[in-house]
C-alpha positions as CSV (number, residue, x, y, z in Angstrom):
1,X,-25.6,-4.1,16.5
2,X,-23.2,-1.5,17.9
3,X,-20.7,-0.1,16.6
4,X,-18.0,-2.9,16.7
5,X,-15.4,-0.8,15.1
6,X,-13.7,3.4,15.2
7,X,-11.2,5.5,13.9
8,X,-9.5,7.3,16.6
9,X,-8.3,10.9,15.6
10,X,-4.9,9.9,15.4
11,X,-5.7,7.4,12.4
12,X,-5.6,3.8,14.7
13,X,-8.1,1.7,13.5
14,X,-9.9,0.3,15.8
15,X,-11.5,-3.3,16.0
16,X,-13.3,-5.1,18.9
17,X,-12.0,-4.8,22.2
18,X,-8.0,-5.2,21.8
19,X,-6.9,-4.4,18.4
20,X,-5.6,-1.0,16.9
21,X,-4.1,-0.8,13.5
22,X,-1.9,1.3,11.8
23,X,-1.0,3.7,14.9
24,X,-1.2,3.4,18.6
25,X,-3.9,3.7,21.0
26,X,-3.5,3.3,24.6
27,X,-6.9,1.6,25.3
28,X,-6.1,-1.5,23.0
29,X,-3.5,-4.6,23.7
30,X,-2.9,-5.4,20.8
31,X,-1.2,-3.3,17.7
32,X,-1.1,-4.3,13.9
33,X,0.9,-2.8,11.3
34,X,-0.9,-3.6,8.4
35,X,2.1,-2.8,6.0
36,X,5.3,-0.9,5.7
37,X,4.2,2.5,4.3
38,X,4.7,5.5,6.9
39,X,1.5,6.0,7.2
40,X,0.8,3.1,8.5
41,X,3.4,3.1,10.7
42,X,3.0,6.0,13.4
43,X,3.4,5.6,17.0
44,X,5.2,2.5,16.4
45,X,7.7,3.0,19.0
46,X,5.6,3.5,21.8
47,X,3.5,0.5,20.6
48,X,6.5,-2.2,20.8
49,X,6.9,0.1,24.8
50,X,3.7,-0.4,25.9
51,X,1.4,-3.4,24.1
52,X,1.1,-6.8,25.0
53,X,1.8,-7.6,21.2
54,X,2.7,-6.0,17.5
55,X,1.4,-7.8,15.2
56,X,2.8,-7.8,11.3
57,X,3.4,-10.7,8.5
58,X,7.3,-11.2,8.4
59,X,7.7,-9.5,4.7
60,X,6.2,-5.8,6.7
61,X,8.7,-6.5,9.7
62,X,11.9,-6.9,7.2
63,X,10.3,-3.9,5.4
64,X,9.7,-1.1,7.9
65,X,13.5,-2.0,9.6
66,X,14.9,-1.0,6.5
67,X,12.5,1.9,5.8
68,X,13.4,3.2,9.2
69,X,16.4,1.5,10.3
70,X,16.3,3.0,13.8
71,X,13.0,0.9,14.7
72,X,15.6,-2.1,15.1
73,X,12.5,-4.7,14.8
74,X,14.1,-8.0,14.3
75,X,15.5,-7.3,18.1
76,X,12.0,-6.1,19.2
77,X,8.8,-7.9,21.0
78,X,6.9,-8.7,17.3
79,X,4.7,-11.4,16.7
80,X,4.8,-12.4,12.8
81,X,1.9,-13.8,11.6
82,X,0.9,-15.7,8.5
83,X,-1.3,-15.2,6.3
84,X,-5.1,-16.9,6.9
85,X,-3.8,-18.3,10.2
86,X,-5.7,-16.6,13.4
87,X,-4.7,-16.3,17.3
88,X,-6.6,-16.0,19.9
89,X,-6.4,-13.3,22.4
90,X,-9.1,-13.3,25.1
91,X,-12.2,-14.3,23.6
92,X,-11.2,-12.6,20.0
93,X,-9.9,-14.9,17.0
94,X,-7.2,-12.7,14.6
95,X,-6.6,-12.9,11.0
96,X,-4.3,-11.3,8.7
97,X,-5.5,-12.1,5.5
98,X,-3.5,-11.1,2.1
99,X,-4.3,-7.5,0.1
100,X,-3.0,-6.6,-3.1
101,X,-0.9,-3.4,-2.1
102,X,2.9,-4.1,-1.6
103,X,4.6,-7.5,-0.3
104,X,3.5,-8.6,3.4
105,X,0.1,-5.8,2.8
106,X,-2.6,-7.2,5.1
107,X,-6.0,-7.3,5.6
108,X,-7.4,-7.4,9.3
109,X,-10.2,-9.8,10.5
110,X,-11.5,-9.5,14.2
111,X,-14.1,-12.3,15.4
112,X,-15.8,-12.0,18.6
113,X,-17.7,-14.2,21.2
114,X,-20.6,-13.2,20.0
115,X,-20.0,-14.7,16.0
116,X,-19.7,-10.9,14.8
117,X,-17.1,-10.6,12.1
118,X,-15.2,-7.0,12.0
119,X,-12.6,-6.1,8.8
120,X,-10.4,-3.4,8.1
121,X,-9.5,-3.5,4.6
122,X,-6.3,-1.9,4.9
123,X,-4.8,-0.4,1.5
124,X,-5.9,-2.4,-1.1
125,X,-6.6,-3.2,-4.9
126,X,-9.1,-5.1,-5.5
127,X,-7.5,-7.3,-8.2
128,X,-6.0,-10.1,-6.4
129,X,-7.4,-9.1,-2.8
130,X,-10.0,-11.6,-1.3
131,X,-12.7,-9.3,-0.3
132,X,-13.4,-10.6,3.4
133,X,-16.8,-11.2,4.2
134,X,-17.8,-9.3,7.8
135,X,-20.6,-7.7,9.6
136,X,-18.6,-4.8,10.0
137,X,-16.1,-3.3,7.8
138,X,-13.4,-0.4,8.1
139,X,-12.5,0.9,4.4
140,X,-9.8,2.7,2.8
141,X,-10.8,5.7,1.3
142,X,-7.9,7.2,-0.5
143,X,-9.6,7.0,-3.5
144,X,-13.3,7.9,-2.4
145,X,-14.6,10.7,-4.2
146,X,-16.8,9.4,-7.9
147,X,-14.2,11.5,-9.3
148,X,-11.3,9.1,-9.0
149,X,-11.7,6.3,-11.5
150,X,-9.8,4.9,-14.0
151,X,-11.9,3.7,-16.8
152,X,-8.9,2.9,-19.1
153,X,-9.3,0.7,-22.5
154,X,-5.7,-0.8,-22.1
155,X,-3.5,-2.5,-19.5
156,X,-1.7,0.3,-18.0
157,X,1.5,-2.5,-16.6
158,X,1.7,-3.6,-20.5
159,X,1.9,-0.1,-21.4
160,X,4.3,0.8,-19.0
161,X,6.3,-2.2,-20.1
162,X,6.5,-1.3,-24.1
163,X,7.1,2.3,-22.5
164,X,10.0,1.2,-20.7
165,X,11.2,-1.1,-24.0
166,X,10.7,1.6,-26.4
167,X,13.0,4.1,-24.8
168,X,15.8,1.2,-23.6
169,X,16.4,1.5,-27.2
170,X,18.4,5.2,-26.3
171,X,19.8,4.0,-23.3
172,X,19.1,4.6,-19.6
173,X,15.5,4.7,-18.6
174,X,14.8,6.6,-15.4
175,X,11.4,5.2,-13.4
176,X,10.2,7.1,-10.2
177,X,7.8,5.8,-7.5
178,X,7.5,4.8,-4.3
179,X,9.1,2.3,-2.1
180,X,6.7,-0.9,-2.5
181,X,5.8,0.2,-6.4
182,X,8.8,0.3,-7.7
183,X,9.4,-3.2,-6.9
184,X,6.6,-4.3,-8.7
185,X,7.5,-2.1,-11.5
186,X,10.7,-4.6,-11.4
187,X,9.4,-7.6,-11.3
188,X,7.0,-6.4,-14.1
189,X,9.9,-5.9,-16.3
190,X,11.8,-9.2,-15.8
191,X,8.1,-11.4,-16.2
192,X,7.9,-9.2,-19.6
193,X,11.6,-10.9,-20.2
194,X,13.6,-7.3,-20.1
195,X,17.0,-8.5,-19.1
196,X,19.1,-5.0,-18.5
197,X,20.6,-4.6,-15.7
198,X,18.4,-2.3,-12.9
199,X,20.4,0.6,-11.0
200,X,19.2,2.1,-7.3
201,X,20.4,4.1,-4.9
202,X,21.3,2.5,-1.2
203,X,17.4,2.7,-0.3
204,X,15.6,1.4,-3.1
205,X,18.7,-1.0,-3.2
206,X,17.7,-2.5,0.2
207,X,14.2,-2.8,-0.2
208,X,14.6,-4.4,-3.7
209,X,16.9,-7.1,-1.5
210,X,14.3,-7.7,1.4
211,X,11.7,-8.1,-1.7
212,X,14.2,-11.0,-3.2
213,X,14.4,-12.3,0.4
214,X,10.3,-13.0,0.1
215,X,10.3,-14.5,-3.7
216,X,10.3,-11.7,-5.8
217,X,12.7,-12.2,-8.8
218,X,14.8,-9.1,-10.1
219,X,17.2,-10.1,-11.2
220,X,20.6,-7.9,-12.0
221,X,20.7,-5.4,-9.5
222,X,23.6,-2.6,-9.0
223,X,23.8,0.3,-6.8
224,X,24.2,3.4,-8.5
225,X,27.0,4.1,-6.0
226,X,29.0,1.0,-7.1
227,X,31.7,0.9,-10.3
228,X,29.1,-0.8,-12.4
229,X,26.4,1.5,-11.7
230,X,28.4,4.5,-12.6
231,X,29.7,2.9,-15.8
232,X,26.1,2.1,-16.7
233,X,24.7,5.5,-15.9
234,X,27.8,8.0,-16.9
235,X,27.8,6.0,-19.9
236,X,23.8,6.6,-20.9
237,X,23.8,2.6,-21.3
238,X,20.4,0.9,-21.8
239,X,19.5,-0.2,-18.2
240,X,16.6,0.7,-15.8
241,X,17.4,3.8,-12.8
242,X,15.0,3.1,-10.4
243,X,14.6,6.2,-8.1
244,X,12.3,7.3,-5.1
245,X,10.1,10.2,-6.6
246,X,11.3,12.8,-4.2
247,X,14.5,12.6,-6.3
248,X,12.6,13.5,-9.5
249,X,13.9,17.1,-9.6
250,X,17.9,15.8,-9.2
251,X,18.5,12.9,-11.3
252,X,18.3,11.5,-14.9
253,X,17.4,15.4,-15.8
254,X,18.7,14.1,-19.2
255,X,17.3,10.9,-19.8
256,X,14.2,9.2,-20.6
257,X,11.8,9.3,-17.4
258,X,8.7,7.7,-16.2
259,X,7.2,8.8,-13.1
260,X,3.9,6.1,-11.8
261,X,1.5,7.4,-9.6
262,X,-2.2,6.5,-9.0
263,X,-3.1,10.2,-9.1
264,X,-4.0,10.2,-12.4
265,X,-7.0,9.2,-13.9
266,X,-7.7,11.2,-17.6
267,X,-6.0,9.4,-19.2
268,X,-3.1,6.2,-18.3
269,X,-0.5,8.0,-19.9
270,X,0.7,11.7,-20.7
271,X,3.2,13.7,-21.5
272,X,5.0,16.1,-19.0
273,X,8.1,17.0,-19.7
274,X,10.6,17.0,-22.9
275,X,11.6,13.6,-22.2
276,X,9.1,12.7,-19.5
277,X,5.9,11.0,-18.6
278,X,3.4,10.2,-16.4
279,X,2.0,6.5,-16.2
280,X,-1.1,6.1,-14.6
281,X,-0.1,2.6,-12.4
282,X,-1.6,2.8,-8.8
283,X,-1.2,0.6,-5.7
284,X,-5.0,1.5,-4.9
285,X,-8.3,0.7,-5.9
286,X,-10.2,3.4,-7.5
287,X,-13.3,4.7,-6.5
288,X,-15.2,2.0,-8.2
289,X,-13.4,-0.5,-6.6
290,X,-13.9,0.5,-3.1
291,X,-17.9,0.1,-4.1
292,X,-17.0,-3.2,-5.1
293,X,-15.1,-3.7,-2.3
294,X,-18.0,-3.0,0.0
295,X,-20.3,-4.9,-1.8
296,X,-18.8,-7.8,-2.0
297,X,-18.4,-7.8,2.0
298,X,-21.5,-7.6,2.4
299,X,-21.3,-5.8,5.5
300,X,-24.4,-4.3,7.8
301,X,-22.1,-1.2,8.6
302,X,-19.3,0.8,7.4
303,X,-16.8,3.0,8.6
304,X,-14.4,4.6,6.1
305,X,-11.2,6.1,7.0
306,X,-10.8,9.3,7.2
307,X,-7.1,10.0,8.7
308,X,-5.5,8.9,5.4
309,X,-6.0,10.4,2.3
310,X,-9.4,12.8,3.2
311,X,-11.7,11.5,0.9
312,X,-13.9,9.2,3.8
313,X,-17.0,11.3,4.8
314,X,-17.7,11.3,0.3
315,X,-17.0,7.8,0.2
316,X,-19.6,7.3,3.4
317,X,-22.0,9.2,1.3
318,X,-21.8,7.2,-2.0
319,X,-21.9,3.8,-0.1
320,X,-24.9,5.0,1.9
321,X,-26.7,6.3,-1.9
322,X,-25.6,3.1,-3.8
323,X,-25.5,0.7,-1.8
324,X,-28.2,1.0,1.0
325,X,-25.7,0.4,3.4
326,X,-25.0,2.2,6.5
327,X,-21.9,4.4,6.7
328,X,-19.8,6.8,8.4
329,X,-16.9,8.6,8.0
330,X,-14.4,8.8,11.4
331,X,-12.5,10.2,12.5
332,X,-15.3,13.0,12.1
333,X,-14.3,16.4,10.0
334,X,-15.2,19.5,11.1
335,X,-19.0,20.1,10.1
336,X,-19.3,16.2,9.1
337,X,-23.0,14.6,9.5
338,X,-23.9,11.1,10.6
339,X,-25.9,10.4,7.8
């Protein structure tokens, strides 16, 4: 079987004859945006110029307008797809199917004449994402070295919840993250039945809404701009500040704060600060569960990604070791092997 499948150097993923993901290549008619972050996003622009389609669920559309408002995409040439149900373009069959990253995260199936089944996995947990079954399968790798795992005894989202609860009790909690996790962080909060009021800035504010607009329930919501957001924050009153984490070093420098990232794996929560921690909640799999991942796909050949996050040509190697399976990191680094 050749190789069905590539990662161009400028991170597009590339599957069959007419689909690049994730960035634009000028060889492929078709583009999919897999999901709203910006790294998943480049070369978007010349994309909606110059393809015969853009592909992305509705939720990622609504999404990366408001992430980059100047993109304009609700007036632009995009084709919103649903999850589970394919098009056909020449003699290829397309499927977004769902992954468990942030709302409207996709999967990518590819089906050719010939019966052969390519998958990118896009960013993923492994959770809640159906692992697709394929022939050949492009992987995410963010988390690819044996030295990423997070072998936790407790439920880090019910730890982050009593966290939250706990410290509600001295007033205003301050949370960072990024866009996507925060949101989940939200509706985590209000499924645990904490009913104070959640303050954002203009940003997070409009994401939170487009998230609302696709069925997530958040309930009260204020900006931190507005009169009630003030009150609630001048006045060190128990809500919830939900900030993007490249404000960490300007607000809340007083209150209670929680920062969430997925770089952490010693331990799912630790001190670091006076008043602040670190909670070990990822929007990832680990390293473990991109084996799984693999396994479960039972695929005949794998290419991991190694544009985003720089941890693909390790991953290659474990898969190959552990698996039996054959594996290659691309785009190549400098000094990478084959095998």
């Amino acid at each position: 079987m050749s190789l069905r499948a590539r990662v161009a150097k400028n991170g597009a993923i590339l599957l069959g004859d007419s689909v690049a993901c994730d960035a634009f290549d000028d060889s492929m008619p078709l583009r999919i945006v897999t999901h709203a972050h910006a790294d998943h996003l480049g070369g978007l622009r010349k994309s909606l110029k110059r393809c015969e389609k853009v592909l992305m669920t509705k939720a990622t559309r609504d999404l990366a307008e408001i992430l980059d408002d100047s993109l304009k995409l609700h007036d632009a040439p995009i084709q919103t797809m649903t999850y589970g149900k394919a098009i056909k373009y020449g003699d290829e069959k397309i499927t977004l199917l769902k992954a468990d990253h942030i709302l409207g995260a996709a999967q990518v199936l590819v089906e050719d004449a010939g019966g052969i089944r390519i998958a990118y996995s896009g960013d993923f947990r492994i959770d809640e994402t159906p692992v697709v079954d394929c022939d050949v399968l492009v992987v995410d790798s963010t988390y690819g070295s044996p030295s990423f795992r997070r072998r936790f005894d407790v439920d880090v989202r019910e730890l982050l919840v009593s966290m939250i609860e706990k410290r509600l009790r001295g007033g205003a909690v301050y949370v960072f993250g990024y866009h996507g996790k925060l949101q989940e962080i939200m509706q985590l909060l209000r499924k645990a039945d904490v009913s104070v009021p959640f303050v954002m800035p203009e940003k997070v504010y409009a994401v939170t809404k487009v998230c609302e607009n696709h069925g997530m329930n958040l309930g009260c919501l204020s900006l931190s701009t507005d009169k009630d957001g003030q009150a609630l924050l001048g006045g060190d009153l128990p809500c919830v500040a939900f900030y993007h984490m490249n404000s960490r070093q300007h607000v809340g420098l007083k209150n209670s704060r929680i920062c969430v990232s997925g770089w952490e794996f010693s331990t799912p929560c630790r001190q670091i600060g006076d008043r602040e921690y670190l909670v070990a909640l990822s929007d990832h799999s680990d390293f473990d569960g991109s084996i799984e991942y693999v396994k479960r796909s039972r695929a005949k050949q794998v290419i991991t990604d190694n544009y985003r996050g720089g941890h693909g040509a390790i991953l290659a190697k474990e898969i190959r070791k552990r698996l039996g399976v054959s594996a290659i990191a691309l785009p190549r680094s400098q000094g990478q092997t084959t095998l």
